[in-house]
Structure formats: C-alpha cells, structure tokens
C-alpha distance (Angstrom), angle and dihedral (degrees) to the residues before:
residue distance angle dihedral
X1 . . .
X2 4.04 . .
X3 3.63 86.5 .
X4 3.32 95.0 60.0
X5 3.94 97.2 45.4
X6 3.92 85.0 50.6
X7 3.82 91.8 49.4
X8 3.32 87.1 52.4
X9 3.71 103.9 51.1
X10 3.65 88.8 41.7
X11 3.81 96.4 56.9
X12 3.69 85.4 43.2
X13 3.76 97.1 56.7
X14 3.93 86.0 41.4
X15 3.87 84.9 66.0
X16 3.19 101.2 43.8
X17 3.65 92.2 52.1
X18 3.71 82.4 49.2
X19 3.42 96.0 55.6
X20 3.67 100.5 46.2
X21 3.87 83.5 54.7
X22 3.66 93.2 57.5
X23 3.84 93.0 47.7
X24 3.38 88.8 48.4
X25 4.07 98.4 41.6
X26 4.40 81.2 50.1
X27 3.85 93.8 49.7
X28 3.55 86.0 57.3
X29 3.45 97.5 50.6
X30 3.79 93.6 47.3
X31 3.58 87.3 55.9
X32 3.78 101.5 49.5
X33 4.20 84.9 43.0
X34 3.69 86.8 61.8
X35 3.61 103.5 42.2
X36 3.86 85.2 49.5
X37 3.48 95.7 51.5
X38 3.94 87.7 44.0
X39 3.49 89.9 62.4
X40 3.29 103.1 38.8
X41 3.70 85.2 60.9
X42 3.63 92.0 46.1
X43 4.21 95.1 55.6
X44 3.73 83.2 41.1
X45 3.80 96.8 56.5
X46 3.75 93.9 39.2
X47 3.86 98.6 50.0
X48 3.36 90.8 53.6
X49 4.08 101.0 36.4
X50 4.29 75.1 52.7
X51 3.42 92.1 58.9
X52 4.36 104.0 45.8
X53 3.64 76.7 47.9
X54 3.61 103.9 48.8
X55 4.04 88.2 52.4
X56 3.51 88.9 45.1
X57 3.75 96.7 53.6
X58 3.49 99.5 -125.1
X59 3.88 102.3 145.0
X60 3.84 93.2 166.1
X61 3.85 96.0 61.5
X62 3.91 95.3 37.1
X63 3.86 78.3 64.0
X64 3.95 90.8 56.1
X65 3.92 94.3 43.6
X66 4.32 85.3 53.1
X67 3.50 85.9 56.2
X68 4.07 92.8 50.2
X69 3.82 86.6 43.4
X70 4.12 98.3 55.5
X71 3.90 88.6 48.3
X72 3.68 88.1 49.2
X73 3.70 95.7 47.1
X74 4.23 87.1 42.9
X75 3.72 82.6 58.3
X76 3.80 91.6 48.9
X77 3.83 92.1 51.0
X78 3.41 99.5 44.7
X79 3.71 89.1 55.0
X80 3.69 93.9 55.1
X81 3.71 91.8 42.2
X82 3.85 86.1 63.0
X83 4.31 93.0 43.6
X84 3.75 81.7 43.5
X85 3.79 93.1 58.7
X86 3.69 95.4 39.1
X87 3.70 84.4 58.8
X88 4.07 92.7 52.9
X89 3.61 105.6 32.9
X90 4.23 92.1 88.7
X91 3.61 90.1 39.1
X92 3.82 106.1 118.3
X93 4.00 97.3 -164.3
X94 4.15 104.8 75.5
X95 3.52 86.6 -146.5
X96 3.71 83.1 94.1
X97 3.64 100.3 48.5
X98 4.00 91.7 42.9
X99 4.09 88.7 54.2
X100 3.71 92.7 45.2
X101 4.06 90.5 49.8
X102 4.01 87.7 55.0
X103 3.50 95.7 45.1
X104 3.47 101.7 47.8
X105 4.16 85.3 40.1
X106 4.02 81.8 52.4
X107 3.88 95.8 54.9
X108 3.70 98.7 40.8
X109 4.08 90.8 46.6
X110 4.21 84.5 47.7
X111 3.51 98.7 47.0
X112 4.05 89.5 55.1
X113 3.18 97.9 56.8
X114 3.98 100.8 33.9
C-alpha cells in the first residue's frame, strides 16, 4: 500500500514539474514571437519610410529611419541567436556549438563597426 501512495505522489510531482516546464518553455516562445514580430515591423517600417524619403530628398531623416532599422534588425538577430541555440544545445558533436560561437562573435563584431 505505501508503494502505491509513493508512486503516486511521485508521478504527481513528475507532472507538475512537467507542467511548469511547459509553461515556462511557452512563455518563452511568446516572448521571442513578439520580439520577432516587433522587428519585423520595425525593418518593415524603416525600409519603406527610407524609401518616401530617399525620393523626397530628405537625407536628414533617412539617417533617423537607419537608426530604427539597425535596432530592428538587432532585435531580429538576437531572436535567431536564441532559435539558433535551441537548435544546438542537444547536439552532441561541438562542432555545432563552436560554429554558433563564431557566428554569433561574427555578427556582433560586424554590427559595431557597420
């Protein structure tokens, strides 16, 4: 009889563990859903606020929408840096993790000095 009271609580704990997992692993989604439709939105915007203003001749606000347009895209890249390392963190060859380090290095170093 204990053994099936412990079973019990033990399977119960399991799911509850479970389920605060999936709340958790769904939060994070959420999140990096919005940011990447935040950005998208963002690049959108700014490519084509760049272009009215580019035929307008308006040199001093194409600067502003660039500005707009690199947070956007920062946003962009930092969301696929996280997908990116949800794809490599169960890869057992380091291969993986070694070519996502240099990548991610490579953006970061590039968008400084853009």
């Amino acid at each position: 009889m204990a053994n099936k009271s412990t079973n019990k609580s033990s399977s119960s704990s399991s799911s509850s563990s479970s389920q605060t997992t999936q709340k958790r692993n769904t939060s994070i989604k959420w999140v990096l859903n919005m940011l990447s439709f935040f950005a998208l939105v963002l690049v959108g915007i700014c490519l084509l606020l760049q272009v009215i203003f580019n035929a307008i001749d308006a040199s001093k606000l194409a600067g502003a929408t660039n500005a707009i347009r690199t947070v956007g895209e920062c946003i962009a890249y930092c969301v696929i840096a996280v997908y990116a390392f949800f794809f490599i963190r169960h890869k057992k060859n380091p291969v993986w993790a070694v070519l996502y380090a240099i990548a991610l290095t490579a953006i970061l170093i590039l968008i400084i000095f853009r």
